[in-house]
C-alpha positions in Angstrom: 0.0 0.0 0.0 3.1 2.7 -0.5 2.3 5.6 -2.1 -1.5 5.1 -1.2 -2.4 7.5 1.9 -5.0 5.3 3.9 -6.5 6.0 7.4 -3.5 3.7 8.4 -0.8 5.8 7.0 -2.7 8.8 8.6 -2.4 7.3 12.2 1.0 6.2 11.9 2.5 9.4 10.9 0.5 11.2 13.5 1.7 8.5 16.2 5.1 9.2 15.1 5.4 13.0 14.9 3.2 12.9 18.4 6.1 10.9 20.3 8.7 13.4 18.6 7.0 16.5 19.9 7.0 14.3 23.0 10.8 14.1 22.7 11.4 17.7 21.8 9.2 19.1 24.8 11.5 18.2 27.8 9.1 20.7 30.3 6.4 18.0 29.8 6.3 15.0 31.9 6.4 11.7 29.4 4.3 10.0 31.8 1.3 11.8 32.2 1.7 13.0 28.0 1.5 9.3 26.7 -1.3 8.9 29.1 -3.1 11.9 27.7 -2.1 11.7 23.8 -4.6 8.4 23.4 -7.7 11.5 23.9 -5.7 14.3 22.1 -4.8 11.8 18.9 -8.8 10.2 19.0 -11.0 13.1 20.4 -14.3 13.0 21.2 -16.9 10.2 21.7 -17.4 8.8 18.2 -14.9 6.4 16.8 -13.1 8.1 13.3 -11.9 4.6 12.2 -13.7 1.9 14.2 -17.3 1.7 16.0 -15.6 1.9 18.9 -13.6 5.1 20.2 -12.8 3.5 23.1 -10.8 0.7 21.0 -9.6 3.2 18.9 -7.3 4.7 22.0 -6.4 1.4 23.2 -5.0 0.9 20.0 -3.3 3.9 19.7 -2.2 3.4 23.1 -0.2 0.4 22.4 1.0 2.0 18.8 2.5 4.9 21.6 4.2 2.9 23.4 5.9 0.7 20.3 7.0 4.1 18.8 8.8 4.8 22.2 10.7 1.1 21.8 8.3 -0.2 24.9 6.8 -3.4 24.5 3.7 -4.8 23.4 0.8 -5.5 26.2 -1.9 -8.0 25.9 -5.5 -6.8 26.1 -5.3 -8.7 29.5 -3.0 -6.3 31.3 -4.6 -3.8 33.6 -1.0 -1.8 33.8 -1.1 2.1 33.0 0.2 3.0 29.2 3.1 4.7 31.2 3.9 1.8 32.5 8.1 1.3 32.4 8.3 4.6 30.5 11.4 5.8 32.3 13.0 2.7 30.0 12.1 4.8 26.8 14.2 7.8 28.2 17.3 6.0 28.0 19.7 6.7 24.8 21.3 3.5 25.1 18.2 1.7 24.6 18.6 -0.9 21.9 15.4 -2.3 20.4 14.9 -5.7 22.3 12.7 -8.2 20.3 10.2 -9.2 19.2 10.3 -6.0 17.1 7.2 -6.8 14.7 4.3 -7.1 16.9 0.6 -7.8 15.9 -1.8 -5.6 18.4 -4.0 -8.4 19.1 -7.2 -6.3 19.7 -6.7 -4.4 16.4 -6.5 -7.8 14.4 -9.8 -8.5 12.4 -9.1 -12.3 13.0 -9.3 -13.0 9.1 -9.3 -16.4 7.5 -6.0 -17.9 6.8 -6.8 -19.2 3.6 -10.4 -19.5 2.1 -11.5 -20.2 -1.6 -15.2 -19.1 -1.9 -17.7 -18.5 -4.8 -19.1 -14.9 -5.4 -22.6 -14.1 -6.9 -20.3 -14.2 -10.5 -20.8 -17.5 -11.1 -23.4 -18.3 -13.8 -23.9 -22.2 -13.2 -23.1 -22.8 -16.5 -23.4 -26.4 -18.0 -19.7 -27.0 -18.1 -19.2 -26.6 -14.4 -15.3 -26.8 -14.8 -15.1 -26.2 -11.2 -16.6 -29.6 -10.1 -14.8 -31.4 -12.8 -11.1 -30.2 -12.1 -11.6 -30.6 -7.9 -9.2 -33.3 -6.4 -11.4 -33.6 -3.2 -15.2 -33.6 -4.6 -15.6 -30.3 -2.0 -17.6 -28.5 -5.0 -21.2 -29.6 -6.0 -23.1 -27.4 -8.4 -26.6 -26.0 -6.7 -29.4 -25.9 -8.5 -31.3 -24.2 -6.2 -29.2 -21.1 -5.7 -27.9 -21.7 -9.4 -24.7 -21.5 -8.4 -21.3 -23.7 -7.0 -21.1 -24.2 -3.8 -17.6 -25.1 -1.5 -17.8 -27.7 1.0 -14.9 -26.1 3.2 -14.5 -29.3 5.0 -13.5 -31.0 2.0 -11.2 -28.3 0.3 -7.7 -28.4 0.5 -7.4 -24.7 -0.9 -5.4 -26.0 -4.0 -7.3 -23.1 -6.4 -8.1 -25.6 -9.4 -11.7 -24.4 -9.0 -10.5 -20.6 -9.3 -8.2 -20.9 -12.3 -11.0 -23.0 -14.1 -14.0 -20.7 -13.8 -14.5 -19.2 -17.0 -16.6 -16.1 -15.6 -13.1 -15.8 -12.3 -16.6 -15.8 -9.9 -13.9 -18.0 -6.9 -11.8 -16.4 -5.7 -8.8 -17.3 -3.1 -8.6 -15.2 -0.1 -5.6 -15.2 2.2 -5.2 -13.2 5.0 -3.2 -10.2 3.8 -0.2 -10.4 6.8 0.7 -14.4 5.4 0.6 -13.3 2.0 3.1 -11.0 2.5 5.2 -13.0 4.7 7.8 -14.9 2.7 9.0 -17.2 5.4 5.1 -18.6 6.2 6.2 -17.2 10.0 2.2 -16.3 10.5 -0.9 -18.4 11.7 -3.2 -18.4 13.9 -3.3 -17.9 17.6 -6.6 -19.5 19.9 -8.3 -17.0 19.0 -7.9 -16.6 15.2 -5.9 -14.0 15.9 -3.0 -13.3 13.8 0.4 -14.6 15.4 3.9 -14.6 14.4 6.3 -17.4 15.1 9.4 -15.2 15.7 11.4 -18.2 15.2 10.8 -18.3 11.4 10.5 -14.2 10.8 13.3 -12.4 9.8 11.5 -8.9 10.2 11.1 -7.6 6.8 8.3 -5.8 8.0 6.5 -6.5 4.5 3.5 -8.0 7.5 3.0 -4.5 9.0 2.3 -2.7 5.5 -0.2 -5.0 4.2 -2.4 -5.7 6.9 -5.5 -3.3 6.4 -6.5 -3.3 9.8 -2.8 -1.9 10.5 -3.0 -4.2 13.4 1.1 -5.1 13.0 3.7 -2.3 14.2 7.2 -2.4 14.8 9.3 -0.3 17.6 10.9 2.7 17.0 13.6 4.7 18.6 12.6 8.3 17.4 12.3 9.6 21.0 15.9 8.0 22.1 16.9 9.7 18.4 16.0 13.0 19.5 17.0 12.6 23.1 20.8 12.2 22.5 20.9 15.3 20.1 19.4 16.8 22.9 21.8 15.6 25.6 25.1 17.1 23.7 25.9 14.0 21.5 27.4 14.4 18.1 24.9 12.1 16.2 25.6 11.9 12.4 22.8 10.8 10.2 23.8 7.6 7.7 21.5 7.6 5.0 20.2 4.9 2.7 20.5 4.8 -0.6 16.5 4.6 -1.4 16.2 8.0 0.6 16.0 9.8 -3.0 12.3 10.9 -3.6 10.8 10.0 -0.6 10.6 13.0 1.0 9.1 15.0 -1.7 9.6 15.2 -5.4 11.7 19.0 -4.8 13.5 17.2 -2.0 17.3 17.2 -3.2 20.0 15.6 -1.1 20.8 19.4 0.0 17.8 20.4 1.1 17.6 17.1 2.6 21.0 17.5 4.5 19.9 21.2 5.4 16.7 19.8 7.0 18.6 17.1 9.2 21.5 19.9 10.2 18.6 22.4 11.5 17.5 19.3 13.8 20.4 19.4 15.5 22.9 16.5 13.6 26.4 16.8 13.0 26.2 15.5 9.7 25.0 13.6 6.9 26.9 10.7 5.0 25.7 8.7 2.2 25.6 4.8 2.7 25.7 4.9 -0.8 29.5 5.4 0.0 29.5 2.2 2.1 27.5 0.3 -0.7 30.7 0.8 -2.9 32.9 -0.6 -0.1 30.6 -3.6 0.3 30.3 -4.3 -3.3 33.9 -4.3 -3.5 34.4 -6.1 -0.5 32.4 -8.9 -1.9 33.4 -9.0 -5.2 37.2 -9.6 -4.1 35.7 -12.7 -2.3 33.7 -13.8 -4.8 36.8 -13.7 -7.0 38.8 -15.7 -4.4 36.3 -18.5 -3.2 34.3 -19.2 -5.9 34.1 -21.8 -7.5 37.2 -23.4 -5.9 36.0 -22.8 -1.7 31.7 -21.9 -2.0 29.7 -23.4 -4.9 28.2 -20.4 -4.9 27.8 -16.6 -3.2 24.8 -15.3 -2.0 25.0 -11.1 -1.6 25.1 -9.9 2.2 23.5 -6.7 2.0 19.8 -7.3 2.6 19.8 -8.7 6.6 16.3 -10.0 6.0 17.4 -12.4 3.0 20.4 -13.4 4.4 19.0 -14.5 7.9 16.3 -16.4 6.0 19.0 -18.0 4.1 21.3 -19.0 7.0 18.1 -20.0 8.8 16.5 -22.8 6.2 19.9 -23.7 4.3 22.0 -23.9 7.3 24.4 -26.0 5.5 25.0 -23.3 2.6 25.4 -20.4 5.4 28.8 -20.0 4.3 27.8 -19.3 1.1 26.0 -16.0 2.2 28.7 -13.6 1.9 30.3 -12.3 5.1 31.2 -9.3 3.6 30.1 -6.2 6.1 26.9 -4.5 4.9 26.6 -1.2 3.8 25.2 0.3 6.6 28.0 -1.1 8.8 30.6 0.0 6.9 29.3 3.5 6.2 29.1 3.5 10.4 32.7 2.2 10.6 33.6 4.9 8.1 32.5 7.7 10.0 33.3 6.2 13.5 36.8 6.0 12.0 37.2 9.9 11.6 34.4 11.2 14.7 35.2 8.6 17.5 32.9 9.6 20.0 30.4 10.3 17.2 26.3 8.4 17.7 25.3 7.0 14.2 21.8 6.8 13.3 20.9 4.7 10.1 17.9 6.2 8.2 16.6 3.9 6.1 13.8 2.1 4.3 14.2 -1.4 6.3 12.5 -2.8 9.4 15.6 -5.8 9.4 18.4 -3.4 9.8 16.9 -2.5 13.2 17.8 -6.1 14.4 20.8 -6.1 12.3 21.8 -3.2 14.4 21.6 -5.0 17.6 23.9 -7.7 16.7 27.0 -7.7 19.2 29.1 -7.2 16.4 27.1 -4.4 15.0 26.2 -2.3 18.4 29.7 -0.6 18.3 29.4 0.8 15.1 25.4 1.7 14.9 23.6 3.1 18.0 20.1 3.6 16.3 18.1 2.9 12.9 15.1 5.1 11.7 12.4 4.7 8.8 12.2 7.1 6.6 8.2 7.2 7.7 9.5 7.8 11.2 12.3 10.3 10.1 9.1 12.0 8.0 7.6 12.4 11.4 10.4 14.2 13.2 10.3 16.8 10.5 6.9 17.0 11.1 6.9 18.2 14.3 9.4 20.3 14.2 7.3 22.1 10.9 10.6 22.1 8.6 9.4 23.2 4.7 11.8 21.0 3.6 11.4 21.9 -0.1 11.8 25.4 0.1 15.0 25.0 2.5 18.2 26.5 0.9 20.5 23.7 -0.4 23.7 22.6 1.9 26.6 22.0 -0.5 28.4 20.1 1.8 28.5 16.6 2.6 30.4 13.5 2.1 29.0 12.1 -1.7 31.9 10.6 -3.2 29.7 7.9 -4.2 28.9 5.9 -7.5 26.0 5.0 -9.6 26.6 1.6 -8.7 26.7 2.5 -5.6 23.8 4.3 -5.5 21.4 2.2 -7.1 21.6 -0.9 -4.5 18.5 0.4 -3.2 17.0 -1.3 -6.5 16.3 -4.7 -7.1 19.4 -6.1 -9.3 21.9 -3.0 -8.3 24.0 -4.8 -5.8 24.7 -7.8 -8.3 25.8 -5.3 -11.0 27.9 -3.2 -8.4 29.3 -6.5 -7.9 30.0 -7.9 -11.4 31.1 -4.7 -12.5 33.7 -4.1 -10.3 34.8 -7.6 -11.0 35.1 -6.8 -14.8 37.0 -3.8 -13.8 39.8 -5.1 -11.8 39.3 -9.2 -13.1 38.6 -8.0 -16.5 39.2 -12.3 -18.1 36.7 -13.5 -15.0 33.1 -14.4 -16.5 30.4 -14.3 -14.1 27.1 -15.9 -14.1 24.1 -14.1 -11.8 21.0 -14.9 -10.6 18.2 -12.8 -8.8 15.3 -12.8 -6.4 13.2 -10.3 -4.9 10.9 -11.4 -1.9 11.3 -13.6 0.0 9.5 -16.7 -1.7 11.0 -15.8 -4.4 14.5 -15.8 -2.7 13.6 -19.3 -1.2 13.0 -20.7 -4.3 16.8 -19.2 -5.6 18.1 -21.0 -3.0 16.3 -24.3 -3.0 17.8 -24.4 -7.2 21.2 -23.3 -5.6 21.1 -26.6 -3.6 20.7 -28.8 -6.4 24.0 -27.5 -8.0 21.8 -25.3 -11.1 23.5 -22.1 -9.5 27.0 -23.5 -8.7 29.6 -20.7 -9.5 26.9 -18.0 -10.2 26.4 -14.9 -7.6 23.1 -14.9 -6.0 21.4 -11.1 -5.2 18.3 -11.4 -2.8 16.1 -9.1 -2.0 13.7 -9.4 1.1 11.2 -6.6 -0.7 9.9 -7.2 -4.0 11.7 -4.1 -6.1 14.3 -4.0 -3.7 15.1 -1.1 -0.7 13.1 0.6 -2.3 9.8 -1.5 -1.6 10.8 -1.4 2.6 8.6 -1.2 5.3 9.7 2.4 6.0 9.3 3.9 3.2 6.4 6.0 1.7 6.8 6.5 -2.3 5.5 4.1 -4.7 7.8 1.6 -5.4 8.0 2.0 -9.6 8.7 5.7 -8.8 11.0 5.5 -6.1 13.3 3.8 -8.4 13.4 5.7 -11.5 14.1 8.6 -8.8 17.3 6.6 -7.3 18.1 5.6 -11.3 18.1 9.3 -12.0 20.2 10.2 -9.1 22.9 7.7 -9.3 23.1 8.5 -13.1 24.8 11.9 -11.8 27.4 10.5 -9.5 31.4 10.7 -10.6 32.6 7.4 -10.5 30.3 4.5 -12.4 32.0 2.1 -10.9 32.2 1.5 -6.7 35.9 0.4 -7.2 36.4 4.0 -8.0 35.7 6.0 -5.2 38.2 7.8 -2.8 36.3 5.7 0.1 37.5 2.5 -1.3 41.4 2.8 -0.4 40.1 3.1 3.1 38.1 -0.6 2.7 41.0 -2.8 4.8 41.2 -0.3 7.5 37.4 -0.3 8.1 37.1 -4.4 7.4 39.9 -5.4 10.0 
């Protein structure tokens, strides 16, 4: 639903901008404000988006408190919505899991799976439908003059559906599983939604596609805004999907402007740490493949790569161990501002876990959507588009670079920088975008049809650009990053100043 403004992107961004004000406003007590923002977010006595106002503020209760990085409650507890609020006020607060969490009293409890006729069908003669059905679960009525499902019987195979010559069944699946590409959602007691947090790797691609926007993540925008506060040098670490999705008149300076007047010390391009990676990677692709790994899977995407190391344990060497961009643009600027507080700003629910890693925590000390970044602007009121430009910055970045926010970028970063300092070495690449897609790639991997080849996944079908955070349709987001990266200096990530500094950061 990016780049569609529903009720539920209304609520979020309000949620979001609420706990910034929340942030900014040290005179006013957090505990008695989150207490009262449930009445000032959903006033009066009629619900705006449910029947039930009272609902609506429990919902937007719990919605509070995940924005603040607090944890979930159950419709059970009797516990004030302050409750462990002096937790949120910490700036070393790291986000503790689970981070996707389904609000069980804002879950419509839909079907899993259910293959149903409509008031379409015709009950024509031919009645493919009852023919083409494994189970016998579809008998023609001739009362109704219509087909009718025994849901006992069917096994939700679809034959019926693909038959029908007037498409009168239909298959519907509960939006959350659809979306998920690891099957990590069923069914609690209740039929409500519930996430086995064993299988997800927090793509967040559950959260946008539930219409009930009953699934949330945390967020850390008040511990953000807190340790600018507090004296901190924080330097912002941008993604490279950030182009566009702030506004159309939105350039990188008026973007950098607009994150200086909140208070950062500066703004870096990961971009810059996307040429570092794909160089990284494409010197041990060079090295180990075919004669150590069959095969090498790309590292950048955290929500591919745990799936990967997850259900092909045994090829988990084969997933590249080269440091991600995001790490690397963190070590980068750790390197020259050593007491320096990196936030990652970015389109990717994943990276927030990713950032919690042992070997991660050093380097990155908080991760933002760019929807939650979208609501610090807001309340501070920033015009962003009619900001003057800031000329500075570190952008020493390449197209290739640049466009690994799109599906098929990192591979070509890769192979391209492999033709440029290997220019004999032929390489063979295959790629996925989601993650059933991904699944599949590595289930043909295992049979030997990929050995030698470089495999790109992508947890989000388009690539970065298709993340949980961000806000732009997905088609136009990346003809914007295309654009973008067509204007960089170096084509190639081998290229860049940056690169010379790759063992340094790596070690």
């Amino acid at each position: 639903m990016r780049g569609v403004e529903t009720r539920i992107q209304e609520i979020r961004r309000r949620i979001f901008r609420e706990v910034a004000r929340m942030a900014y406003h040290t005179e006013w007590p957090v505990d008695k404000r989150i207490e009262e923002l449930p009445y000032k977010i959903i006033p009066g006595e009629v619900g705006n988006f449910r029947n039930d106002v009272f609902l609506e503020r429990a919902i937007v209760g719990e919605r509070l408190r995940l924005a603040m990085g607090l944890p979930c409650r159950s419709a059970a507890e009797h516990a004030p919505l302050s409750d462990n609020i002096e937790a949120a006020d910490k700036a070393e607060t790291y986000y503790t899991p689970p981070l996707i969490n389904v609000i069980k009293f804002a879950c419509n409890a839909c079907a899993e799976k259910k293959v149903f006729v409509t008031d379409g069908c015709q009950g024509c003669l031919a009645h493919p439908c009852v023919e083409v059905c494994p189970k016998d679960a579809v008998t023609l009525d001739r009362t109704y003059g219509r087909s009718h499902i025994d849901q006992d019987k069917c096994i939700k195979c679809g034959r019926c559906a693909q038959a029908c010559p007037y498409h009168a069944i239909i298959i519907q699946e509960r939006p959350c599983a659809a979306a998920c590409g690891v099957d990590a959602i069923g069914s609690d007691a209740n039929g409500k939604a519930d996430i086995d947090y064993d299988k997800c790797v927090s793509c967040g691609q559950c959260l946008v596609s539930c219409p009930f926007g009953a699934i949330s993540d945390k967020s850390q925008i008040f511990q953000v805004i807190r340790a600018i506060q507090s004296g901190e040098r924080v330097y912002a670490a941008v993604a490279p999907a950030f182009v566009g999705q702030f506004g159309p008149k939105v350039t990188p300076g008026k973007l950098r402007a607009a994150m200086k007047q909140l208070g950062f010390a500066d703004v870096f391009e990961v971009a810059i740490g996307a040429d570092l990676c794909a160089t990284q990677e494409a010197i041990d692709f060079v090295q180990e493949v075919p004669e150590k790994l069959p095969f090498m899977g790309t590292s950048c995407c955290p929500a591919w790569s745990v799936m990967a190391k997850k259900q092909f344990p045994e090829y988990a060497d084969c997933i590249s161990m080269a440091l991600t961009p995001m790490v690397l643009t963190a070590r980068l600027i750790k390197s020259r501002y050593e007491n320096g507080k990196v936030v990652f700003i970015g389109p990717c629910a994943a990276k927030k876990l990713e950032a919690m890693r042992r070997s991660v925590r050093s380097n990155v000390d908080f991760v933002l959507t760019f929807e939650e970044m979208a609501g610090i602007f807001e309340a501070k009121h920033l015009d962003i588009e009619n900001l003057p430009e800031d000329p500075d910055g570190v952008n020493d970045a390449s197209s290739d670079g640049r466009n690994f926010a799109v599906a098929g970028g990192v591979a070509k970063a890769v192979v391209d920088v492999i033709h440029k300092r290997f220019p004999d070495r032929e390489i063979q690449v295959v790629n996925a975008e989601g993650l059933r897609e991904c699944r599949k790639m590595m289930q043909m991997a295992k049979t030997g049809k990929y050995n030698g080849y470089l495999l790109e996944g992508m947890a989000c079908p388009g690539g970065c650009v298709a993340g949980a955070g961000t806000m732009q349709p997905i088609k136009k987001s990346q003809t914007a990053v295309n654009q973008y990266a067509a204007k960089a200096n170096h084509r190639t990530s081998s290229e860049t100043e940056h690169v010379k500094e790759l063992d340094k950061l790596v070690d």
